[in-house]
C-alpha positions in Angstrom: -10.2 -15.8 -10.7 -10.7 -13.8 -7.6 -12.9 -10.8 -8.2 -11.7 -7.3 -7.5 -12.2 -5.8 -4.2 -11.9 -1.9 -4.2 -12.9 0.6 -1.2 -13.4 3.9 -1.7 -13.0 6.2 1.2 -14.9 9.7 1.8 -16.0 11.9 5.3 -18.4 14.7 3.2 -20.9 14.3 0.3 -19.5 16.4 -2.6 -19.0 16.2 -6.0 -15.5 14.9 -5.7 -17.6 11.5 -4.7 -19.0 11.2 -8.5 -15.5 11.9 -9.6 -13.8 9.3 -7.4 -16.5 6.8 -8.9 -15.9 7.8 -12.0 -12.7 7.2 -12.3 -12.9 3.6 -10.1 -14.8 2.2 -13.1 -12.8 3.6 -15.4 -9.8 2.2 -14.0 -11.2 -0.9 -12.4 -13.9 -1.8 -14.1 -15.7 -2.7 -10.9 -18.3 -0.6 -8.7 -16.4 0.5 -5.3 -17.5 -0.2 -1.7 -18.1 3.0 -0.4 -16.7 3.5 3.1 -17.5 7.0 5.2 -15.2 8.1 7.7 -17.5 8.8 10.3 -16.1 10.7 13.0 -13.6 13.2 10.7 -14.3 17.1 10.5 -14.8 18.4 6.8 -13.2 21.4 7.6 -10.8 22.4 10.3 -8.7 20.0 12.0 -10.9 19.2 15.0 -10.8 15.9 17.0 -14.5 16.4 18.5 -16.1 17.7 15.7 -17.7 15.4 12.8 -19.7 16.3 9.6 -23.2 15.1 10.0 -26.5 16.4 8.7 -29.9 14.9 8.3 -29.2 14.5 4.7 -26.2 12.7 5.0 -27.4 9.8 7.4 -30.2 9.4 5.0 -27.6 9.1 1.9 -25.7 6.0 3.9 -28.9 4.3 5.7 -30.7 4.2 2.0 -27.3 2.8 0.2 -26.4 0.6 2.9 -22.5 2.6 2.9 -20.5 1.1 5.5 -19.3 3.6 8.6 -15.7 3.5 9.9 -14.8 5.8 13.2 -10.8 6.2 12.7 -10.5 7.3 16.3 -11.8 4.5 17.7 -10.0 3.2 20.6 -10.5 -1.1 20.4 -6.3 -1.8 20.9 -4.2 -2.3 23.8 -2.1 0.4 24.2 1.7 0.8 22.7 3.3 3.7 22.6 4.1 4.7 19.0 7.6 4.4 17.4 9.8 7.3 16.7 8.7 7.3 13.3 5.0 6.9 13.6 5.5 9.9 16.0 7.4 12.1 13.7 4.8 11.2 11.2 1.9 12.5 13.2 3.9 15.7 14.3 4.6 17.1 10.6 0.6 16.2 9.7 -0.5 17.9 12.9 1.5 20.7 12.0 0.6 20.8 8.1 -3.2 20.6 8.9 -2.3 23.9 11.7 -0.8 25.7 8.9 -3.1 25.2 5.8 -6.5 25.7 8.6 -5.2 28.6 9.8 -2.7 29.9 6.7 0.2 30.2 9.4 3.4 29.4 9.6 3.7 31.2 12.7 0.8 29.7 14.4 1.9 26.4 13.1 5.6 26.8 14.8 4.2 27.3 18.3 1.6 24.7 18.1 2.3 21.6 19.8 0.8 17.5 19.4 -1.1 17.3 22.7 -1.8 13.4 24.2 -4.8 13.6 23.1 -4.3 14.3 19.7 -1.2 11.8 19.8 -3.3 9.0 21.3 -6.3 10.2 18.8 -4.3 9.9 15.4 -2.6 7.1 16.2 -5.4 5.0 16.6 -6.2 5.9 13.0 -3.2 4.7 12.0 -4.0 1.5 14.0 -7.3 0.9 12.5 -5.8 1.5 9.1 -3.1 -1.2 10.1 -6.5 -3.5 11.0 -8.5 -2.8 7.6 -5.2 -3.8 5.9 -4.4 -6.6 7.7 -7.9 -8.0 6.9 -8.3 -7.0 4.0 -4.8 -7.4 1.9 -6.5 -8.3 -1.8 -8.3 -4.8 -1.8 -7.0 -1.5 -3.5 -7.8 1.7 -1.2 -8.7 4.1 -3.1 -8.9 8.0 -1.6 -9.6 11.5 -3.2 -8.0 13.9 0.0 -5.2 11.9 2.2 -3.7 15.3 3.4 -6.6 15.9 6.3 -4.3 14.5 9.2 -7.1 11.7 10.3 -7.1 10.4 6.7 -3.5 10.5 6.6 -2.4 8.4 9.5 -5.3 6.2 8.8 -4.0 5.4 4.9 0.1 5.1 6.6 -1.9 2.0 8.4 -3.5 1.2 5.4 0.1 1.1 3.3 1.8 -1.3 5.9 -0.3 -4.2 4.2 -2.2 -3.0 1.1 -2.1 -0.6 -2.1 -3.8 2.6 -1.9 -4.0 5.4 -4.2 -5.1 8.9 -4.3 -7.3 10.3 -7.1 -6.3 13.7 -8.4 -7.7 16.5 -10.5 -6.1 18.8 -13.2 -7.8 21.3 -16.0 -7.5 21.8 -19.7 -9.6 24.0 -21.3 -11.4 24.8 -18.1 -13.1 20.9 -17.9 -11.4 19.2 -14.9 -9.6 15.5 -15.5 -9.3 12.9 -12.8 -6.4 10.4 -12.7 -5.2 8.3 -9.7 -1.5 7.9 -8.9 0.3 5.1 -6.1 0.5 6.6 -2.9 -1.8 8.7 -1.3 -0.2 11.7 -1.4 1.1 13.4 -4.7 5.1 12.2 -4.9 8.1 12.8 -7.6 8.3 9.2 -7.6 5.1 9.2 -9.2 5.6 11.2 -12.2 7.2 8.8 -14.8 4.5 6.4 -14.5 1.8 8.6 -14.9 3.2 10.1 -17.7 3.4 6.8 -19.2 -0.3 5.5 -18.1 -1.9 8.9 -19.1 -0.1 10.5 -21.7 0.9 13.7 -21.1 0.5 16.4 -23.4 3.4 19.0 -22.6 1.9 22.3 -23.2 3.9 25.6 -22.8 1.9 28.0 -23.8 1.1 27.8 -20.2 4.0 30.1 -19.4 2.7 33.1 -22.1 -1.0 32.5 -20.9 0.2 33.5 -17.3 2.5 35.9 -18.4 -0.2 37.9 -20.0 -3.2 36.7 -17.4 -4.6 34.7 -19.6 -5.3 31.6 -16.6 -6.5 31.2 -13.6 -3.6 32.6 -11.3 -2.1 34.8 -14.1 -5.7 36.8 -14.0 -5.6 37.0 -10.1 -1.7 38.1 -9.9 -0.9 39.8 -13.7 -4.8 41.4 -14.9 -5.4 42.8 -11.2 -2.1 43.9 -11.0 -2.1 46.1 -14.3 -0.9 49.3 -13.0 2.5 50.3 -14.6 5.3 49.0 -12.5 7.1 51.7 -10.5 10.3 49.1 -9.9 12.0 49.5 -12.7 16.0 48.2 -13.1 16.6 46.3 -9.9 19.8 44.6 -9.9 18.1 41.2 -7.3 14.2 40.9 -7.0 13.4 38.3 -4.4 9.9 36.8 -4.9 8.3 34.7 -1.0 6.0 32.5 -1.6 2.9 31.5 0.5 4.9 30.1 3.2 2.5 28.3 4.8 2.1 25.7 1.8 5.1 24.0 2.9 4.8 22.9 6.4 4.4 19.4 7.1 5.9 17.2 3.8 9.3 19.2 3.1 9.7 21.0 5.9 8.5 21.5 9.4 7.3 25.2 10.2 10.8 25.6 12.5 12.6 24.3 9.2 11.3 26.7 6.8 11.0 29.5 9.3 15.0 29.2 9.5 15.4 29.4 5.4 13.0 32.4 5.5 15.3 34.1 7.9 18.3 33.3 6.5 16.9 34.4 2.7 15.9 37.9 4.4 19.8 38.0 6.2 21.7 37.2 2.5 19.4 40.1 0.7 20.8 42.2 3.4 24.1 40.9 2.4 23.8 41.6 -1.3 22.4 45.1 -0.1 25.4 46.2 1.9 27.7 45.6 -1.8 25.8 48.2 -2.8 23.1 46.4 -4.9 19.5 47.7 -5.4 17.5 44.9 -4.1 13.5 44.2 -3.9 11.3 41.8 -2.0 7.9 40.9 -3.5 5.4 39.2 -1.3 3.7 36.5 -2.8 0.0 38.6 -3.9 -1.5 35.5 -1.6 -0.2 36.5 1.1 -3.5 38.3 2.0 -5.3 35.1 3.0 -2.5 34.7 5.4 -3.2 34.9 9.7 -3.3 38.5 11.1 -0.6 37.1 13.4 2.5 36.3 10.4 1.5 38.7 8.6 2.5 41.3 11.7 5.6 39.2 11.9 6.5 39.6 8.6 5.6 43.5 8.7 7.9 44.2 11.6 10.6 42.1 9.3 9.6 44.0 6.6 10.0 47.6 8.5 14.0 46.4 9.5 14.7 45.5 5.5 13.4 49.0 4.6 15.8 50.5 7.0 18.5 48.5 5.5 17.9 49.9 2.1 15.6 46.8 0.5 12.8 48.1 -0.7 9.5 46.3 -0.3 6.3 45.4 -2.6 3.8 43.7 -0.3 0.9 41.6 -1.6 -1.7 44.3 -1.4 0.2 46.5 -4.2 -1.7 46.3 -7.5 2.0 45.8 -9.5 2.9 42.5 -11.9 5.3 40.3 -10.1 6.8 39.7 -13.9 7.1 43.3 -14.6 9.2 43.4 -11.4 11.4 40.5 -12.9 11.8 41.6 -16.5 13.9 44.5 -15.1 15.9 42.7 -12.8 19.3 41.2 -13.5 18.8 38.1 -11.2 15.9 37.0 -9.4 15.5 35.0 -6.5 12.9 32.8 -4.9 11.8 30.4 -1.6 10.3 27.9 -3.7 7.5 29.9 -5.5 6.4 28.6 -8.9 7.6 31.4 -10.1 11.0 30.7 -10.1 10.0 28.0 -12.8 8.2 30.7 -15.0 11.0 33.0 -15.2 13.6 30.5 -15.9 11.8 29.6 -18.7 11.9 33.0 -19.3 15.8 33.0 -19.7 16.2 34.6 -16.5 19.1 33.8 -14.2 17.3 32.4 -11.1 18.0 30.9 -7.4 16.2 29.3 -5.2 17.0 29.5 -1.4 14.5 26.2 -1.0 17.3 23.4 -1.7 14.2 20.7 -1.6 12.1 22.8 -4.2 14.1 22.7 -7.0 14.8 19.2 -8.3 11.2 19.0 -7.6 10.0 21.8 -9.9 12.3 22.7 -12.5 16.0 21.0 -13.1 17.0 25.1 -14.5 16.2 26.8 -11.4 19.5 27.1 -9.6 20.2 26.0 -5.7 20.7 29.7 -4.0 24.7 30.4 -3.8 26.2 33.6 -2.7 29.2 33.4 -4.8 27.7 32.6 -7.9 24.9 35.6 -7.5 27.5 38.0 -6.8 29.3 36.8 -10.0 26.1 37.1 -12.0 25.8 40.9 -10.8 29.5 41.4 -11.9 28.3 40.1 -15.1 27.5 42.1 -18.2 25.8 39.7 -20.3 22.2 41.0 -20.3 19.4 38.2 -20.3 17.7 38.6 -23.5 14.5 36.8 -21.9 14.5 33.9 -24.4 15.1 30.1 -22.7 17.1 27.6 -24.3 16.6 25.4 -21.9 14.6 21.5 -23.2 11.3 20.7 -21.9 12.9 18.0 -19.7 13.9 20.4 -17.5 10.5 21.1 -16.4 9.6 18.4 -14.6 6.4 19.5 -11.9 2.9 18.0 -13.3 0.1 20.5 -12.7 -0.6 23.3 -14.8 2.3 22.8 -17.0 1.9 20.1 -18.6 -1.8 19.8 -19.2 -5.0 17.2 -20.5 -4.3 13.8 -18.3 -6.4 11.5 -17.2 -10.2 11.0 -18.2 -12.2 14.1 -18.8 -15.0 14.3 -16.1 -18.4 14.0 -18.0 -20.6 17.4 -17.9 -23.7 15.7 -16.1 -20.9 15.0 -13.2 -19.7 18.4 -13.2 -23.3 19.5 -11.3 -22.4 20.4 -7.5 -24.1 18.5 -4.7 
């Protein structure tokens, strides 16, 4: 029987190294070859810049780890196909975006030559591994930097790769892998099966009352008594930036953002008191959107629409509780209130079936009829657990708890 051949692919010494390993041998049973990607930036996206340090070149000369440069330039030249283009376009643009925390920044930015020629040659190489080495698994902890990303699209022409992921329960992080290299809906079924979920709902009341992680950064912080009281629509932005590059380009969402801020003023002129809450992290967001979004904010306020930006120490959920419908771009929150019993839509049609079943695609018609309504929402859900279908901090404790002596930082 042929022995197990499983690479393990990393460009920065961290702890997430030990995890990867880890979990390898849990999964595997076998020892990885360690591969560093030699000429990739731990940080920004930068084409010229790699992480190196005395240290480091110490760490792979005494273990004898293999060096890969994904940019090197050893083919003859093709020009790419349309789809290997498009490809390298919405990673550019995602890597812009998450580097910078602009949408903005990442709508005007464009895919020089250079940067073409650059990541498609790490696509190439990741064809060339592949090709020569089709019994391996690829194993990689971080496949969204966009060097890594073209590089593993090479790798999945001819091999399996996976990505390892982490999640918490009780504040002790879990690793698990899942097919692909990037996280996927597809995905969840068989995870769910190979690691056993434990669904876990109290997740909603622990936010609620800032009990975890984001509820004591956006509920505790914010524990001021709510001045918004009895809204009739509460519209709730996300971090927009979050979504460039996988579901939508930046000129994709930038057009739902615009038409979510034209059908509030819609709603306004029938006479309904409506509020936009910006998403509390909003204030890690560039200097440059968030002086677009002010000047958009300063026409709404005109119209009527009154406005709680992320610096204002108020509860997102006290804000909801008091409104007859809320609405929502794709924020989690659109989940947590649904679960809530609160009628909710979301103007991102590619958000919901990935999140929650219950949160409604965004509808004029059927938000002016929910206004008309009576009915008051007694915040109490009916709604199955099957409805909630995201995997993150909903459904918690997959995958192998990471032992304490690996939870030391390097």
């Amino acid at each position: 029987m042929m022995k197990k051949k499983i690479n393990l692919y990393f460009y920065y010494i961290g702890r997430n190294l030990l995890w990867s390993i880890f979990l390898i041998l849990k999964e595997e049973k076998v020892f990885p070859r360690l591969i560093f990607l030699n000429d990739i930036s731990r940080y920004k996206f930068d084409i010229d810049r790699k992480y190196n340090s005395s240290f480091l070149r110490l760490f792979l000369r005494i273990f004898f780890i293999k060096q890969l440069n994904l940019f090197q330039d050893k083919f003859k030249y093709k020009e790419p196909s349309k789809t290997i283009l498009e490809k390298i376009k919405n990673i550019y643009e995602n890597n812009i975006s998450f580097d910078n925390k602009s949408l903005f920044i990442s709508r005007i930015s464009k895919v020089s030559y250079e940067i073409k020629t650059k990541l498609f040659n790490c696509y190439l190489n990741g064809k060339d591994v592949a090709e020569n080495n089709k019994n391996c698994i690829h194993y990689v902890f971080n496949g969204r930097k966009a060097p890594v990303f073209m590089f593993f699209e090479g790798l999945n022409e001819f091999a399996q790769v996976r990505r390892i992921e982490i999640t918490f329960k009780n504040n002790k992080r879990h690793v698990y892998s899942t097919s692909g290299y990037l996280w996927s809906v597809s995905n969840i079924q068989d995870v769910e099966s190979k690691y056993g979920f434990d669904n876990d709902f109290s997740f909603y009341r622990k936010r609620i009352k800032g009990l975890d992680h984001d509820g004591k950064k956006f509920v505790t912080r914010n524990s001021s008594k709510s001045k918004y009281q009895n809204f009739d629509v509460s519209f709730f932005l996300s971090s927009p930036y979050e979504f460039i590059g996988f579901s939508h380009t930046s000129k994709e969402f930038m057009k739902i953002l615009k038409f979510s801020l034209r059908e509030i003023i819609r709603i306004r002129e029938l006479g309904y008191k409506c509020i936009i809450r910006n998403h509390p992290n909003f204030k890690n967001s560039n200097y440059l959107d968030k002086k677009l979004i002010s000047n958009w904010f300063n026409i709404l306020r005109k119209k009527g629409i009154v406005i709680s930006d992320y610096d204002e120490a108020v509860s997102s959920y006290d804000i909801a509780k008091k409104s007859k419908v809320c609405l929502t771009i794709g924020s989690t929150i659109g989940g947590e209130l649904s679960y809530l019993g609160k009628n909710v839509y979301d103007f991102n049609s590619k958000s919901e079936s990935i999140v929650f079943n219950i949160v409604k695609p965004y509808k004029f018609e059927k938000v002016i009829e929910d206004l008309s309504s009576k009915k008051i929402c007694d915040l109490k859900s009916d709604f199955p657990n099957k409805n909630y279908k995201r995997f993150s901090g909903y459904k918690l404790g997959w995958g192998y708890e990471i032992p304490s002596i690996l939870q030391i930082g390097l």
